[in-house]
C-alpha positions in Angstrom: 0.0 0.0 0.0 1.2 3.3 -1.0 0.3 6.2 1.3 0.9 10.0 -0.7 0.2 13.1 1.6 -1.4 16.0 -1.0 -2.5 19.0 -0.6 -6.6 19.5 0.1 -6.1 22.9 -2.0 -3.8 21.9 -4.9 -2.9 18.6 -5.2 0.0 17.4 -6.5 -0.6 15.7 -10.3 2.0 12.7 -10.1 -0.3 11.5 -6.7 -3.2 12.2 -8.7 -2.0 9.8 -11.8 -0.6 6.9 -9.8 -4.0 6.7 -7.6 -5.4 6.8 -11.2 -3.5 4.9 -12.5 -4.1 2.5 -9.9 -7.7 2.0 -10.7 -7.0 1.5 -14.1 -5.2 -1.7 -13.5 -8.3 -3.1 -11.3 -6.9 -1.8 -8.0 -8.7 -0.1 -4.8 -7.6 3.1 -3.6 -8.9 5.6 -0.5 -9.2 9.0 -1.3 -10.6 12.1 0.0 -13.9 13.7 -0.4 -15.6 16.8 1.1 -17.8 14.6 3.4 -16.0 11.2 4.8 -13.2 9.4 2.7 -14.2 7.3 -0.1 -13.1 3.7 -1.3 -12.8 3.8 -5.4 -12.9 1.6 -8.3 -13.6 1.4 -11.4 -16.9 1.5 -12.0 -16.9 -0.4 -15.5 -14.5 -2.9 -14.2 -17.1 -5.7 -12.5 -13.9 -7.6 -11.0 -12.7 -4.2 -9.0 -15.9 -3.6 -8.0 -16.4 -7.1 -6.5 -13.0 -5.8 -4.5 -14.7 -3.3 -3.0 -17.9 -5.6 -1.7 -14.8 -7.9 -0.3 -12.9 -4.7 1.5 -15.4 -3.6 3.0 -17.6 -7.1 4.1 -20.8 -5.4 2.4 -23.6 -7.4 1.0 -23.9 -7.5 -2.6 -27.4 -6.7 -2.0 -26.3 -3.1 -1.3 -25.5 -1.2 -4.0 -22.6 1.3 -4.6 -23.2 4.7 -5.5 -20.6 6.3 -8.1 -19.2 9.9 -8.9 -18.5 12.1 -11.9 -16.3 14.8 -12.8 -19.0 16.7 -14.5 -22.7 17.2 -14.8 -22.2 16.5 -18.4 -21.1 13.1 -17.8 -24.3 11.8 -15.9 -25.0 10.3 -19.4 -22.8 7.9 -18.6 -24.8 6.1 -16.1 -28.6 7.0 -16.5 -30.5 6.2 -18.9 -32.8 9.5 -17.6 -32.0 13.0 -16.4 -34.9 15.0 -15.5 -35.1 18.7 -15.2 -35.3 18.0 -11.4 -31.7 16.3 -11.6 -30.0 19.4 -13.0 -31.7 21.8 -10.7 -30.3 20.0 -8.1 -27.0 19.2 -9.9 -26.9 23.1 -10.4 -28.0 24.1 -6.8 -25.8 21.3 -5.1 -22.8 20.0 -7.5 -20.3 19.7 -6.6 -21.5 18.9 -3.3 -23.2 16.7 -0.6 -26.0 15.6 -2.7 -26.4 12.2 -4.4 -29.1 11.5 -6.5 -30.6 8.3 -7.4 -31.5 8.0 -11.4 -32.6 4.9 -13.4 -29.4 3.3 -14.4 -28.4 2.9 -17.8 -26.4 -0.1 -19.7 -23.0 1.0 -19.1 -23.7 0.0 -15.7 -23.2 -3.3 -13.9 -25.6 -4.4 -12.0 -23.3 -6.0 -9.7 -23.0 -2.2 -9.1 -26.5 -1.4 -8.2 -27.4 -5.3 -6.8 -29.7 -6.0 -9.5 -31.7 -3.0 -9.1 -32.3 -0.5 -12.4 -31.6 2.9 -10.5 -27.7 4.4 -9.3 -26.5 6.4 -6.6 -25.0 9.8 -8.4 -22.8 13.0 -7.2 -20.2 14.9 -8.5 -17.9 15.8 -4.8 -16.9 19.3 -3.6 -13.5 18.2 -2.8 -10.0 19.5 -5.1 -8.3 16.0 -4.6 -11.2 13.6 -5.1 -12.1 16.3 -8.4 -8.6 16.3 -10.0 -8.8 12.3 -9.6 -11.7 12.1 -11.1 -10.5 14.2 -14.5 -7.9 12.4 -14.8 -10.0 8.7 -14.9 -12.3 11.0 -17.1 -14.7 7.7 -16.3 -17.2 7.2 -13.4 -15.6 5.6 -10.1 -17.6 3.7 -7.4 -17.1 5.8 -4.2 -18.4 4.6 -1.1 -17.0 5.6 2.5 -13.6 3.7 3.2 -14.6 2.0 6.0 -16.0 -1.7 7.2 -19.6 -2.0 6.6 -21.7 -0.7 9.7 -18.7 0.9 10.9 -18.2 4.8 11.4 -17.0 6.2 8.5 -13.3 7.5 8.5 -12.8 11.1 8.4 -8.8 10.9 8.2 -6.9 8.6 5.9 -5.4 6.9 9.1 -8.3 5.9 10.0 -9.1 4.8 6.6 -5.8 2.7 6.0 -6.7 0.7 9.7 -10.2 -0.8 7.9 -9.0 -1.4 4.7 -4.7 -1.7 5.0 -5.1 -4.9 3.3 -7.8 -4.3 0.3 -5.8 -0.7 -0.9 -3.3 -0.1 -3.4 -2.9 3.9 -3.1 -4.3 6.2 -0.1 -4.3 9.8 -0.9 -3.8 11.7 2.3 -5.2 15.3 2.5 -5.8 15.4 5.8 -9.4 15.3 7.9 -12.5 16.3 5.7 -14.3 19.2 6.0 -17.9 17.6 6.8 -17.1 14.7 8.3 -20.6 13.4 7.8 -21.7 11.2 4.5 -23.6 13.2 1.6 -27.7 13.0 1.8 -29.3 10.9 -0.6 -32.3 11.8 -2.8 -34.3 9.1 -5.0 -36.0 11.3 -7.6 -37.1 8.8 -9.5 -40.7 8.7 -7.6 -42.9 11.1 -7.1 -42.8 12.8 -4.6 -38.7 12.8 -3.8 -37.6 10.3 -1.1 -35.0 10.9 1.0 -33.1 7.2 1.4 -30.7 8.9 3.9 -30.5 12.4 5.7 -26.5 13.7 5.6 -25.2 16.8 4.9 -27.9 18.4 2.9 -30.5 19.3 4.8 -34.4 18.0 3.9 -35.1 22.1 3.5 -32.7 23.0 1.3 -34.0 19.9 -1.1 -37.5 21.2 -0.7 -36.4 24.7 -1.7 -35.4 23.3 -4.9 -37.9 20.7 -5.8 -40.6 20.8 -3.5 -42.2 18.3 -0.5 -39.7 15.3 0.0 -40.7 12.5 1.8 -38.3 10.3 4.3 -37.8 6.4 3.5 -39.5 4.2 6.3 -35.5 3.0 6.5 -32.8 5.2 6.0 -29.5 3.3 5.5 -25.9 3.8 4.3 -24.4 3.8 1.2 
């Protein structure tokens, strides 16, 4: 395991393309977002995403959510973007919003555990951004911790889950948040909230309208 301190503000490139690089060849790495650190992989790679069920001792019946660089990449995996999804996008991207949209083929569905609807956001972090340009391809990103386990907010604590699953930890010190993004299913009518995190249930409304809350709000 490779551990390379970087900057939160400016990262330094060459860390950037070896973690990249890393997840090109199939390989796990632990990187920094603005909420809790996130465990990445490919997303298009089905055998590096089967890593990341293994790390972290989650049931495949659990689905991963991904990230983006860009609103213009959501293409990539949905097969539908509503006008609601880019008022949100534009209100909260990059930021502590994921929204769930009905998936499209590019799209394992070892990634979304059979289901036809994926986990979306686009993080508001410089490191976890500048890794994602340079994959220019969506990544599976879910907290870098043991399943049911608090999430790590500091790469150390990071690297004592998962020392044995990761190739690369980038290092940029403790997040900002420090508490997992909220996550919005806007594929129903009204919105439902599948779990309440850093956005607020208000600031949603002020966008789209009434939300409701799922009977069982989970992780993800």
């Amino acid at each position: 395991m490779l551990i390379l301190r970087v900057s939160s503000e400016n990262p330094d490139m060459q860390a950037i393309k070896t973690a990249a690089n890393a997840i090109r060849r199939g390989e796990l790495v632990v990187f920094p977002t603005e909420t809790v650190y996130g465990l990445a992989a490919d997303a298009l790679d089905e055998c590096a995403v089967q890593k990341v069920f293994e790390a972290k001792g989650r049931d495949t019946k659990n689905p991963l959510p991904v990230q983006l660089p860009d609103v213009s990449e959501l293409h990539r995996v949905a097969s539908e973007i509503p006008d609601c999804a880019l008022a949100l996008a534009q209100t909260f991207w990059p930021g502590p919003l994921t929204l769930v949209l009905f998936k499209n083929e590019n799209i394992s569905n070892l990634v979304t555990a059979g289901k036809d609807k994926i986990g979306v956001r686009i993080p508001d972090h410089p490191v976890a951004l500048a890794l994602l340009r340079d994959l220019e391809g969506p990544i599976v990103a879910t907290s870098a911790n043991v399943s049911r386990k608090k999430p790590a907010v500091t790469a150390e604590q990071a690297v004592e889950s998962l020392r044995h699953y990761v190739a690369v930890v980038l290092d940029a010190g403790m997040c900002q948040l420090g508490v997992p993004s909220t996550v919005l299913d806007i594929t129903v009518k009204p919105p439902q909230i599948l779990r309440l995190g850093a956005v607020s249930r208000e600031a949603i409304e002020d966008v789209v309208g009434p939300c409701i809350l799922s009977e069982q709000l989970g992780p993800c």
